[in-house]
C-alpha positions in Angstrom: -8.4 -37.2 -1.4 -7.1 -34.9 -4.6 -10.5 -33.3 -6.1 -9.9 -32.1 -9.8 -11.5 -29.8 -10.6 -11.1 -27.6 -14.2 -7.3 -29.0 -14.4 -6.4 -27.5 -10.7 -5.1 -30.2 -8.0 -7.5 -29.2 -4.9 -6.0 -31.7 -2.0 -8.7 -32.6 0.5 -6.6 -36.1 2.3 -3.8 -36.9 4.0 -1.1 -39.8 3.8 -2.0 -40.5 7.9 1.1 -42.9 8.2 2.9 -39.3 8.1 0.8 -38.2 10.6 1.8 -38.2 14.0 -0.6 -40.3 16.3 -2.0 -37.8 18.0 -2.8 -35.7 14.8 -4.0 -38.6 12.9 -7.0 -38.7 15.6 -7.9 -35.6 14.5 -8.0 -34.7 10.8 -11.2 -34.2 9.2 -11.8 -34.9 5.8 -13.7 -32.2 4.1 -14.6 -32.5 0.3 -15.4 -30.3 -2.7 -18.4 -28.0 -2.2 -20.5 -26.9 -4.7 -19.8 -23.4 -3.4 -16.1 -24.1 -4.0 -17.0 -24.8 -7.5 -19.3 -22.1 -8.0 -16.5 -19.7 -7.0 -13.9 -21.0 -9.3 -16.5 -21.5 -11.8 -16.5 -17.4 -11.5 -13.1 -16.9 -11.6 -12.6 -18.4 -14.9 -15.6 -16.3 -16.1 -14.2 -13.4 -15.2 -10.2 -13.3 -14.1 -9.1 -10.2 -13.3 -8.1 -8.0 -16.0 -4.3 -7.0 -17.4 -5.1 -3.1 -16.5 -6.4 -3.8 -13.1 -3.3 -6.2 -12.1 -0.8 -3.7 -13.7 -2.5 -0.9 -12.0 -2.0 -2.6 -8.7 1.6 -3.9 -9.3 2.8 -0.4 -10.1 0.5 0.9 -6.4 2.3 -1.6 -4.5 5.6 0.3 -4.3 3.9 3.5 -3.1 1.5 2.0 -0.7 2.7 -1.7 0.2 1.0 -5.3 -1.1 -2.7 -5.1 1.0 -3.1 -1.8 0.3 -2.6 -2.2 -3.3 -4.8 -5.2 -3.2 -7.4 -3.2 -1.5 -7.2 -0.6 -3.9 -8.0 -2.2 -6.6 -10.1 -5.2 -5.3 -7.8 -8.3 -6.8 -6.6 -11.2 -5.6 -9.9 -12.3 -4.3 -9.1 -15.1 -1.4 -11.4 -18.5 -0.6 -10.6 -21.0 2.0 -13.9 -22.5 3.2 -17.3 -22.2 2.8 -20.5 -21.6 5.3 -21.0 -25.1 5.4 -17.5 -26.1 5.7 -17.1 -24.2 8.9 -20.3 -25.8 10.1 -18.5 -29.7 10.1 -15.0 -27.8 11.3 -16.4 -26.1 14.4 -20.0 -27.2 14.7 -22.4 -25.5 15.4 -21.5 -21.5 15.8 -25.1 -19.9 15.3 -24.6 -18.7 19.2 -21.0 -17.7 18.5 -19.3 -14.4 18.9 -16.2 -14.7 16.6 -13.0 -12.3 16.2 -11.2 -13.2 12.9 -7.9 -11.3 13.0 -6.3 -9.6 9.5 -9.3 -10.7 7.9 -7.9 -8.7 5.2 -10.8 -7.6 2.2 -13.7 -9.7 4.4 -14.9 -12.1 1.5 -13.0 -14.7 3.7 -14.4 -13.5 6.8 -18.1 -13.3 5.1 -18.3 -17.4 5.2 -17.6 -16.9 9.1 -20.3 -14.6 9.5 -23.0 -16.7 8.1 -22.6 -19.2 10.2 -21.5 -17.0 13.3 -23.9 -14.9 15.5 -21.4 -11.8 15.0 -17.7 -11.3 13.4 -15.6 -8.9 14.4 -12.8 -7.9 12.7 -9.0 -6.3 13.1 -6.8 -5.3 10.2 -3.2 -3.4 9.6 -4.3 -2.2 6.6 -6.1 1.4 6.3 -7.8 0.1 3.3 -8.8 -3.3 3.8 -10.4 -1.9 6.8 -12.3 0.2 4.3 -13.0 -2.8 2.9 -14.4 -4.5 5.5 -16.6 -1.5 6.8 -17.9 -1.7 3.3 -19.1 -4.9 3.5 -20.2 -4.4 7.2 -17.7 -5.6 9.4 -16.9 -4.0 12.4 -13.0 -3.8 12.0 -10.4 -2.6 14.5 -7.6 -1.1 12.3 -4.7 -2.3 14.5 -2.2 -4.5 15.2 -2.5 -6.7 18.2 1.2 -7.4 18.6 2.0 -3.5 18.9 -0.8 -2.3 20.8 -3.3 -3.9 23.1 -6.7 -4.7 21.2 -9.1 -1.4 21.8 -11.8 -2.9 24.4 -12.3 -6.0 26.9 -14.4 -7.7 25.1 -13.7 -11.9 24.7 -14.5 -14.2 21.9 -15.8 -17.7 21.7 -13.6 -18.0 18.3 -10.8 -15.9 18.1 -9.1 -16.8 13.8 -6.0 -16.0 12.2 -6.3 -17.2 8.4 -3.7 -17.6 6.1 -1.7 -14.7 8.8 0.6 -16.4 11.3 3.0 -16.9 8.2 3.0 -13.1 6.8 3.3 -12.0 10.4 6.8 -10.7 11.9 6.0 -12.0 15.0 3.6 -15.2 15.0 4.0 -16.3 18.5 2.9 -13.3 20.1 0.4 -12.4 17.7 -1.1 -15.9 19.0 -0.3 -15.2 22.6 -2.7 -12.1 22.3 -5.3 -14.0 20.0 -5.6 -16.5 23.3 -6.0 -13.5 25.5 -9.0 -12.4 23.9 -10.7 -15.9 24.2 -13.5 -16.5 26.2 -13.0 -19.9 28.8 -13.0 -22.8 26.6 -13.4 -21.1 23.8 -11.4 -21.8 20.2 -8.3 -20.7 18.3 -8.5 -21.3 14.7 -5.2 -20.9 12.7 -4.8 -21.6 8.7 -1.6 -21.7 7.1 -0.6 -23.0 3.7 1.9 -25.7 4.1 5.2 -26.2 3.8 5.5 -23.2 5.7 7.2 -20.3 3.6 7.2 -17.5 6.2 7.3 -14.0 5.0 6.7 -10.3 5.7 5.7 -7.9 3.2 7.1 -4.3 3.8 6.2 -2.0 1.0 6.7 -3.4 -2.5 9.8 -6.4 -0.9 9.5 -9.0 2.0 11.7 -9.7 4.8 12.3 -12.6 7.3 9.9 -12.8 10.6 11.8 -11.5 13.7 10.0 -14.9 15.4 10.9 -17.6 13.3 7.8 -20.9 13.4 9.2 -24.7 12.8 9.7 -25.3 8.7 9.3 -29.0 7.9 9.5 -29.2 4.4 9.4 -32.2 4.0 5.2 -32.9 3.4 2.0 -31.5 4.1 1.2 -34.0 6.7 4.9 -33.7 8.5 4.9 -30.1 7.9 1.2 -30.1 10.0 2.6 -32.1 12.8 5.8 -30.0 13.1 3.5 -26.7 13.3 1.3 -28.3 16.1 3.5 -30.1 18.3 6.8 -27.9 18.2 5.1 -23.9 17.8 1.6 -24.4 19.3 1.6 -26.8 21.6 4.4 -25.5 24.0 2.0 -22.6 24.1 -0.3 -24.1 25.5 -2.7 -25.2 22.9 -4.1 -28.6 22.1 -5.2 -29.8 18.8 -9.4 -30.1 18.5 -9.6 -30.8 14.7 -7.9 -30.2 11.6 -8.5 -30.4 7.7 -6.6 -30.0 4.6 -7.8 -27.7 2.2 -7.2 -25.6 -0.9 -6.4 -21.9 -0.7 -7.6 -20.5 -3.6 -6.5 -16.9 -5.6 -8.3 -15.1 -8.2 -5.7 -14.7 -11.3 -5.3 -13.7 -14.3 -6.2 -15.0 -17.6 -3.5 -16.9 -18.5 -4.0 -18.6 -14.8 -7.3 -18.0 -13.3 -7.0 -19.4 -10.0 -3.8 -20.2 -7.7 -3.7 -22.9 -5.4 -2.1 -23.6 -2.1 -2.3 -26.1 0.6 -4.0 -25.0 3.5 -3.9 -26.3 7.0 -6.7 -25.0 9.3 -6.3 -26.0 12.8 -9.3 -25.7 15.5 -7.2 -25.5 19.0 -8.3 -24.9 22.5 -5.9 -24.0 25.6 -5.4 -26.7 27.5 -6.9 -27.4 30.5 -4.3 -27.0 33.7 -4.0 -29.8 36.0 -5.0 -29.7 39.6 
């Protein structure tokens, strides 16, 4: 289903004869929110100003792209609402939840009112400011280099919008299942096509682990993702939805778009 919405494109369907079967059993058709339209409603009120953006652009080079973006508080994120999360996971009042590189924690803040507690991680000294600021606890490290700080287990463990800006997606998701509790879920969002990336200071480099690209569509592009990188890792497909991934701009384009895939996963079981 394509939702316009104040001239954007916000995709909520899929074409399922590009689905594979087993994928086509599980997509979930969300729609727009009013909360959705509230927030873009707010971000053509107020897009975020010429000073601030050139302010960050020139930060950037001195202290990398999330740093510069928590400096100066721009490039607001939105993937899905409170309610949202409700009809893609189901009920998760009794939930512990772990959302990893949860970057400024406006994403993360949906989570946590629908969650019984969010805990955080980050790479970023200040978006982990951030997040304390909005009251997060946040672990400011990086999974894939050092194990996370305590024992603790999660019924959700998330990665949003991350596995594609990581160098190494496969391990970060190996140690993401590590840190779930039995039968509890993995939730990954990526926009799709895939267009990998890593950001080192103000330039980006090439992943050293390199996902499946299937550019090809959104729908071939999802099945690609799920039955060639996550499913050899063990990982079976619970639900799935198509969504917009939404950007504060500027003035002369208030809010950027993206297709985002977010897939609810559980390890599968192993046979007798």
């Amino acid at each position: 289903m394509l939702a316009p919405y104040r001239g954007l494109s916000l995709r909520y369907g899929c074409d399922p004869a590009k689905l594979s079967p087993s994928l086509r059993a599980r997509f979930l058709e969300l729609s727009l929110d009013p909360a959705t339209r509230a927030w873009i409603d707010a971000a053509y009120a107020k897009p975020t100003s010429p000073l601030r953006l050139a302010a960050r652009q020139a930060a950037r080079s001195l202290v990398g792209d999330y740093d510069a973006n928590a400096l100066f508080d721009t490039h607001d994120m939105r993937v899905l609402g409170r309610e949202q999360w409700g009809l893609l996971v189901g009920d998760a009042s009794a939930l512990r939840w772990l959302d990893v590189g949860a970057g400024d924690g406006r994403v993360a803040s949906e989570i946590r009112a629908v969650a019984r507690e969010v805990v955080t991680t980050e790479t970023s000294a200040r978006m982990a400011a951030r997040l304390r600021e909005r009251g997060f606890v946040c672990h400011e490290t990086d999974l894939v280099a050092r194990p996370f700080p305590t024992d603790e287990r999660f019924d959700v463990v998330s990665a949003l919008n991350v596995i594609d800006r990581t160098s190494k997606p496969y391990s970060l998701i190996e140690r993401m299942i590590e840190r779930l509790s039995p039968g509890g879920l993995l939730v990954l969002a990526a926009p799709l096509p895939l267009s990998p990336h890593v950001h080192v200071g103000a330039s980006t480099v090439d992943p050293d682990e390199l996902l499946p690209i299937d550019r090809r569509s959104f729908e071939e592009a999802a099945t690609t993702l799920v039955e060639l990188a996550l499913a050899p890792l063990g990982l079976e497909l619970v639900a799935f939805c198509r969504v917009p991934y939404l950007s504060r701009g500027d003035k002369t384009c208030p809010v950027y778009v993206l297709d985002d895939c977010v897939l609810v996963l559980r390890v599968r079981a192993q046979s007798a």
